[in-house]
C-alpha positions in Angstrom: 102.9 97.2 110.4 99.5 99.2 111.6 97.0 97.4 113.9 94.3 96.8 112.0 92.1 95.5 114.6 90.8 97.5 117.7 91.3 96.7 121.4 93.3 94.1 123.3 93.4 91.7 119.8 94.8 94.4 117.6 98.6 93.9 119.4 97.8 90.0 119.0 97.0 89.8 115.7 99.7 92.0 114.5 102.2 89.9 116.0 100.7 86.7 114.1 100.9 88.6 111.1 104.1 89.2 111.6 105.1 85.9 112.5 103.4 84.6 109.1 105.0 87.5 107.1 109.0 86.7 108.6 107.9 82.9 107.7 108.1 81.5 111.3 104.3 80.3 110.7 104.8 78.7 107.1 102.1 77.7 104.7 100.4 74.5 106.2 101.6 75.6 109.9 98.7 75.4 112.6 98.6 79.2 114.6 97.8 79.4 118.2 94.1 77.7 118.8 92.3 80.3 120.9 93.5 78.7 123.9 96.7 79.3 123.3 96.0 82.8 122.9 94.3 83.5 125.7 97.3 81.7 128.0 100.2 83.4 126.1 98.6 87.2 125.9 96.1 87.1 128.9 93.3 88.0 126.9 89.5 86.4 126.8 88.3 83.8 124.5 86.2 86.2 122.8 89.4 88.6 122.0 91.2 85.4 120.8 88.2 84.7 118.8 88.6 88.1 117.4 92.2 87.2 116.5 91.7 84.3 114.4 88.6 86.3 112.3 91.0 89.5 111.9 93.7 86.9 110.5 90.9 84.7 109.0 89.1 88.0 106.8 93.1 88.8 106.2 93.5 85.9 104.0 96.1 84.8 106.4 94.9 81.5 107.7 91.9 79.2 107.3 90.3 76.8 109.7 90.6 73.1 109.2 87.9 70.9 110.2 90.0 68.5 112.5 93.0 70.5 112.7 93.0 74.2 113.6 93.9 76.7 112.1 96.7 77.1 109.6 98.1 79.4 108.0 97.7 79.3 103.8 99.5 78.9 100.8 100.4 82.6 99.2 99.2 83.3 96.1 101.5 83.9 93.4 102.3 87.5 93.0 100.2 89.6 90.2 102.5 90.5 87.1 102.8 94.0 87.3 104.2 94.5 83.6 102.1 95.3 80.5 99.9 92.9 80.0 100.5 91.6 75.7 97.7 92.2 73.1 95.7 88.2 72.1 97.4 89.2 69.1 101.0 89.3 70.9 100.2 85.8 72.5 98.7 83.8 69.4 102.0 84.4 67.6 104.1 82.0 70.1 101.6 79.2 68.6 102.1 76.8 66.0 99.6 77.3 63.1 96.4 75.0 64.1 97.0 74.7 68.0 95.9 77.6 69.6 93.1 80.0 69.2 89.8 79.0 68.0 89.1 75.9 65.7 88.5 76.0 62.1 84.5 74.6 61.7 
């Protein structure tokens, strides 16, 4: 996985990442506070702050008033098939419940 963040955070935040991507920081989980970071890397608050942004613009985690930051829910995966004409779609219906209504 490439460092997408420059300097002393880019290491950090890749190892985050990965720790989100493997699942050891599930959906809900709360990630290091900025604290944390700077005790278990040895980096300054503004570096950690860094961190959480990089992971934060990612769409990684989001801050919780109250809580920290955790990390959040994946979005379901796009379908990558073909996508099926209205036409294709309106067929599964039963005459009068889908599409629009008679006036």
């Amino acid at each position: 996985m490439a460092s997408t963040t420059g300097g002393r955070s880019g290491p950090v935040a890749d190892e985050l990442r990965r720790r989100i991507v493997d699942g050891d920081l599930r959906p809900g989980d709360r990630v290091p506070s900025t604290r944390a970071i700077t005790r278990e890397w040895g980096v300054a608050m503004a570096t950690a702050t860094k961190v959480l942004g990089a992971l934060r613009e990612d769409g990684l985690v989001r801050a919780v008033p109250g809580i920290g930051t955790v990390v959040v829910e994946r979005p379901a995966p796009h379908r990558t098939g073909p996508v099926r004409p209205a036409s294709a779609r309106s067929r599964r219906c039963a005459p009068g419940r889908c599409g629009p209504r008679p006036r």
